[in-house]
C-alpha positions as CSV (number, residue, x, y, z in Angstrom):
1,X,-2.3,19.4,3.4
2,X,-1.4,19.7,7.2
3,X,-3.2,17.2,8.4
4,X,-2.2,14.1,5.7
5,X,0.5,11.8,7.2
6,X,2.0,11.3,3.8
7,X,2.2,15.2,2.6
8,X,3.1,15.8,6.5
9,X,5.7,13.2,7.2
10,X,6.4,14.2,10.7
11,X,3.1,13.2,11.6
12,X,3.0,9.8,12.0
13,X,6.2,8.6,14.7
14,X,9.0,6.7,13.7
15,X,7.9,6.8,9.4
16,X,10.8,6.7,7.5
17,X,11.7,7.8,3.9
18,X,13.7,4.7,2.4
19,X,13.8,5.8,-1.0
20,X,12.6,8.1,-3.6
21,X,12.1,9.4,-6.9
22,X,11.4,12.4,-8.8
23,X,7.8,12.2,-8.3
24,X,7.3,9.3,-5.4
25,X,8.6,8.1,-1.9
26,X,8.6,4.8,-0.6
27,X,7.9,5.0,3.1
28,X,8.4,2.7,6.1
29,X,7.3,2.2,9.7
30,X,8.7,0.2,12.4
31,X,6.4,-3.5,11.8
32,X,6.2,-6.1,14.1
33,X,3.5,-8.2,11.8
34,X,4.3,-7.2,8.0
35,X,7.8,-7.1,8.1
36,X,9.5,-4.9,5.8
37,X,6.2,-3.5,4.1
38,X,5.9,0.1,3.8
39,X,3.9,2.2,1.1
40,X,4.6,3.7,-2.1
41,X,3.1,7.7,-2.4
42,X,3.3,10.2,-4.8
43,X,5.1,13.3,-3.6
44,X,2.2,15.7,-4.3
45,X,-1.1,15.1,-2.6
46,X,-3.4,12.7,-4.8
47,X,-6.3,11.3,-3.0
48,X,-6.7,8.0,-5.1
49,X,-5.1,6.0,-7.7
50,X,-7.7,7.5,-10.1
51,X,-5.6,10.8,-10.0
52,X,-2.1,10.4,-10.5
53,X,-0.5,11.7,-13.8
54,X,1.5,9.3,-16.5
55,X,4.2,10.7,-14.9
56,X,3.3,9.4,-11.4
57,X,2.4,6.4,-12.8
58,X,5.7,5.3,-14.1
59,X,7.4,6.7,-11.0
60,X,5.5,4.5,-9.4
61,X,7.0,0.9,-10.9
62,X,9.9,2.2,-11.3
63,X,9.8,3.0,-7.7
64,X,8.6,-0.7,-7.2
65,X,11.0,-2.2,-8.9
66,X,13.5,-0.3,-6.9
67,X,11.9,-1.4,-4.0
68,X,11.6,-5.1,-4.5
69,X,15.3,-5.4,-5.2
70,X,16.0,-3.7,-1.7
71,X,13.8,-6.0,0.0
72,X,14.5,-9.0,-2.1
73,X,18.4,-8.3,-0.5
74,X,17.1,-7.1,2.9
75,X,14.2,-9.6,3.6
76,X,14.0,-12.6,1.1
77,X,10.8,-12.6,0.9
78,X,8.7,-15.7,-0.9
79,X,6.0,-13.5,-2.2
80,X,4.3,-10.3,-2.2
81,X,0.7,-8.4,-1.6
82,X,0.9,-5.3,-3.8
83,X,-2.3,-3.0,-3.8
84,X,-4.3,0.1,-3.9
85,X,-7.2,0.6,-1.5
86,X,-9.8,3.5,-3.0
87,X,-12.3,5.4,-1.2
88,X,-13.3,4.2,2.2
89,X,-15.5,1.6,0.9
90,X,-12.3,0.0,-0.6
91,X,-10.5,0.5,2.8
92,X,-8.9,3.7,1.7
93,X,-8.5,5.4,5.3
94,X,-5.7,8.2,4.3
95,X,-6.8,10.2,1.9
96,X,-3.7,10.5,-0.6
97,X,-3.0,7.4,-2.8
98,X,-0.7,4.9,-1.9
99,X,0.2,1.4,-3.1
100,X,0.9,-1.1,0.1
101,X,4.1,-3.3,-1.0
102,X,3.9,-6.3,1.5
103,X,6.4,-9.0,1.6
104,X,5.0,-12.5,1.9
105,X,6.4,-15.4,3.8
106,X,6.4,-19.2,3.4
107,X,5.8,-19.9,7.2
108,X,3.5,-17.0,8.1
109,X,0.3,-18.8,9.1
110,X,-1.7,-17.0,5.9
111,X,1.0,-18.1,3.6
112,X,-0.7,-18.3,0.6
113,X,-3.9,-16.3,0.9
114,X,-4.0,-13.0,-0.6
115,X,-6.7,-10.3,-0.3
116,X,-9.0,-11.9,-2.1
117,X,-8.9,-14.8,0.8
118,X,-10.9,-12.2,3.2
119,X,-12.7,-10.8,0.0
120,X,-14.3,-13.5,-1.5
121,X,-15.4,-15.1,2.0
122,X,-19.1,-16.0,2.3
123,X,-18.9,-13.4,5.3
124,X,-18.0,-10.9,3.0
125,X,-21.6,-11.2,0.9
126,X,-24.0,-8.5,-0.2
127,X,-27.6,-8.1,1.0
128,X,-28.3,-7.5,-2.6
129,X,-32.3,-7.4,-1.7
130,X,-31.9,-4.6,0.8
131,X,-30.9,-2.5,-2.1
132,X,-33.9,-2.6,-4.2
133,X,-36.6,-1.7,-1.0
């Protein structure tokens, strides 16, 4: 896959490998917003949650847990945002699975909304009648 950021890692400037496992990589970019957040990937090109093997799977906590402890120490965060986004409709836009791990702070002015904040917005409605026409 020579075009996919997360198969290619040279692709996308300044992405860094912080740590990894026998199946998964936790990778980072230079944030000025979402400090410290960075996204967990399998190793071998998956294009959605849906697809990774048991053995991904459990690389995949273990890799979180791995991860929270090194951001617990670096960053002292006072929540997270952990998540998968499938299929463009979901807001999937690279197309090889990854789980966003986004530390949360108590003084960020969306402290205390998750994604279900934007989700669950009255702007976020279906034109359920449109689909029956």
């Amino acid at each position: 896959m020579k075009e996919c950021p997360f198969c290619s890692l040279e692709l996308v400037e300044q992405q860094q490998v912080i740590i990894q496992n026998e199946h998964c990589l936790f990778l980072q970019t230079p944030q000025e917003v979402l400090i410290g957040s960075g996204l967990i990937v399998p190793i071998k090109h998956r294009e959605t949650v849906f697809d990774l093997t048991e053995e991904e799977w459990a690389s995949t906590y273990s890799l979180l847990q791995e991860v929270k402890s090194i951001l617990e120490e670096e960053h002292r965060p006072n929540g997270y945002n952990i998540g998968w986004n499938c299929n463009a409709v979901g807001g999937q836009h690279i197309m090889h699975s990854h789980l966003h791990v986004i530390p949360r702070f108590s003084d960020e002015p969306y402290a205390g909304k998750g994604i279900r904040h934007w989700l669950k917005s009255a702007d976020n409605k279906r034109n359920t009648s449109a689909r029956f026409k």
